[in-house]
MIPA-289107 format. One record per residue (C-alpha): residue number from 1; residue in three letters; x, y, z. Coordinates in Angstrom, 1 decimal, decimal comma. Example, Ala and Ser with C-alpha at 12.3 -4.5 7.8 and 13.67 -1.06 7.14 Angstrom:
BEGIN
    nr   rest       xx       yy       zz
     1    ALA     12,3     -4,5      7,8
     2    SER     13,7     -1,1      7,1
//
This chain:
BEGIN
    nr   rest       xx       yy       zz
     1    UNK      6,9     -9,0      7,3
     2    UNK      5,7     -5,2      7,2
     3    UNK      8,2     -2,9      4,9
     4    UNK      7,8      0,5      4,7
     5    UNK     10,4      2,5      2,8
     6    UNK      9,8      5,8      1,6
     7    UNK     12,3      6,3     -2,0
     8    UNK     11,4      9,6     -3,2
     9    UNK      9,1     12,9     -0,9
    10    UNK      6,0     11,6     -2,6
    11    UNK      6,3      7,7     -2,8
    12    UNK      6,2      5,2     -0,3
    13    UNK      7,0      1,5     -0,6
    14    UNK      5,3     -1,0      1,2
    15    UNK      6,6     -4,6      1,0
    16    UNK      4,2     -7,6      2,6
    17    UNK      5,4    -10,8      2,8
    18    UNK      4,7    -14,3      4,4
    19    UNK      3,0    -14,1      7,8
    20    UNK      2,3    -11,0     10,0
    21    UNK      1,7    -10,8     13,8
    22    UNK      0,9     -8,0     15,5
    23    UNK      4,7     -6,6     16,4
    24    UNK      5,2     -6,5     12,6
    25    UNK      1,9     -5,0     11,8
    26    UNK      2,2     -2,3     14,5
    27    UNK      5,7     -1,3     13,5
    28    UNK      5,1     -1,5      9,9
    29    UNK      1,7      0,8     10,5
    30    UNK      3,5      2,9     12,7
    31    UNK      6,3      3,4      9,9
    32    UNK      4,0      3,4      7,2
    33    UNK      2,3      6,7      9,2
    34    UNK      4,8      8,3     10,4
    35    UNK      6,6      8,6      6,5
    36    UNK      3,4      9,7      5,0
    37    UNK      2,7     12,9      7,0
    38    UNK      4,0     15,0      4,5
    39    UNK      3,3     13,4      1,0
    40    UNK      0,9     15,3     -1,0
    41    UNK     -0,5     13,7     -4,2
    42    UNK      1,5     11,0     -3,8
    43    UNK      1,8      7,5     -4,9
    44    UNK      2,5      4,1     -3,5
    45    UNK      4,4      1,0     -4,5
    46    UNK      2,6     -2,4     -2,9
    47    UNK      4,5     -5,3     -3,4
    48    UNK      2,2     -8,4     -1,9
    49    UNK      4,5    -11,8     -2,2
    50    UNK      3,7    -15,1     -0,7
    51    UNK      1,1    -13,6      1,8
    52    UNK     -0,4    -15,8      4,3
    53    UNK     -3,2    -15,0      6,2
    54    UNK     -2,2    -12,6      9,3
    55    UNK     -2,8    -13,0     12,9
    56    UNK     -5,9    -12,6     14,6
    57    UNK     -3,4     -9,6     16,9
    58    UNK     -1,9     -8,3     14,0
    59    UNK     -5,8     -7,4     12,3
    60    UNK     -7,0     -6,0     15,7
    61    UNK     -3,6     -4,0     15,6
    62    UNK     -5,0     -2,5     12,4
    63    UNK     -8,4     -2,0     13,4
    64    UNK     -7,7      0,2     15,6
    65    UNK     -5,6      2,1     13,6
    66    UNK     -8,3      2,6     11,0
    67    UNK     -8,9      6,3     11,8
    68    UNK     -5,3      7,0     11,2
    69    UNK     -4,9      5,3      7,7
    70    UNK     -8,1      6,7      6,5
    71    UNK     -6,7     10,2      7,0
    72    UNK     -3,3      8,8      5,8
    73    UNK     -4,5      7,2      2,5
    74    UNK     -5,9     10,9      1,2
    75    UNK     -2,6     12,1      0,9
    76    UNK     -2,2      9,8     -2,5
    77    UNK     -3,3      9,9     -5,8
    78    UNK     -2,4      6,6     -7,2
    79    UNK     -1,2      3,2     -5,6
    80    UNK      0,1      0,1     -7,5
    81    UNK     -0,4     -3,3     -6,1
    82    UNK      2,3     -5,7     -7,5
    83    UNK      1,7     -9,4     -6,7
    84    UNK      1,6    -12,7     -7,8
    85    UNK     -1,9    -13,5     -6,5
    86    UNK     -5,2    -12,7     -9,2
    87    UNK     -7,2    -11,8     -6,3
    88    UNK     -4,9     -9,4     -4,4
    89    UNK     -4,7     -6,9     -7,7
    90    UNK     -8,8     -7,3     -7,8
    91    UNK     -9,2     -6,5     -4,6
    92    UNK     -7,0     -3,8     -4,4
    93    UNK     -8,8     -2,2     -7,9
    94    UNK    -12,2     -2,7     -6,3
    95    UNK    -10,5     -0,9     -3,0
    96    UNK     -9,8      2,0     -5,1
    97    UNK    -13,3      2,1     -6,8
    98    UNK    -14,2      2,8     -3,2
    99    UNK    -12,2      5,7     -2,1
   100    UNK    -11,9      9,1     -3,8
   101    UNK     -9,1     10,5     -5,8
   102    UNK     -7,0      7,3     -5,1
   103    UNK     -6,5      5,5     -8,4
   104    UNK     -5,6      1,6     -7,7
   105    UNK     -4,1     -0,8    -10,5
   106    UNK     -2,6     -4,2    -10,2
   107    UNK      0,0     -5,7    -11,8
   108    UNK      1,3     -8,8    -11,9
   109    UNK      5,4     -9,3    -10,4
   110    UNK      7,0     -9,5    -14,2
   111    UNK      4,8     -6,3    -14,7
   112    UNK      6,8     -4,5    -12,4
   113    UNK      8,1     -1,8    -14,9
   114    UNK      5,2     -1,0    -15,8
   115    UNK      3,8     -0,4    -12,5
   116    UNK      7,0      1,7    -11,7
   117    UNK      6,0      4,1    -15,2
   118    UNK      2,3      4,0    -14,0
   119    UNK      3,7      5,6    -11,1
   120    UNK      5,7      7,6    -12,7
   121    UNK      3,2      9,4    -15,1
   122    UNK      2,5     12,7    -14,0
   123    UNK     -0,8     14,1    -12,6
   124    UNK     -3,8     14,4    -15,0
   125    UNK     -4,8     18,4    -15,1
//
């Protein structure tokens, strides 16, 4: 499951959990998009719980989408990946070493405050 929920102009949610096939990766995608047109500095809530590995449809889904969430992923300054899994936070950090002017930090779930004040913290000058 793909959730996208979008709590505040510049925040998005995104909640992954279990097993995802390519209905649930194309709707969450297409969500995920379509609420992060018009965020500008923004910052993003991942929440990555009991993940399994996705469907061979549902990573071609996102492949081809790749020109759309590279645009999309510009429009935020800072994302925090919440999850119980070591090497999901890691991954995600190293992501964020990778892209300019998005700041990634993991935290683990009984972190979660934190991550939300992380968030929270205004932009540096």
């Amino acid at each position: 499951m793909l959730k996208v929920t979008k709590p505040e102009d510049n925040r998005i949610d995104i909640d992954l959990e279990g097993t995802l096939d390519s209905d649930g990766m194309r709707t969450g995608l297409d969500t995920l998009i379509k609420a992060s047109k018009d965020v500008e500095n923004g910052v993003m809530l991942y929440r990555v719980t009991q993940l399994s590995m996705p469907t061979f449809g549902a990573i071609m889904v996102e492949l081809r989408r790749l020109p759309q969430l590279f645009s999309m992923i510009g429009r935020f300054r800072k994302c925090a990946v919440v999850s119980d899994k070591s090497w999901i936070r890691t991954a995600g950090e190293l992501e964020g070493l990778l892209i300019p002017g998005l700041k990634i930090k993991g935290f683990e779930p009984e972190h979660l405050d934190a991550a939300e004040d992380w968030l929270a913290e205004p932009k540096a000058a």
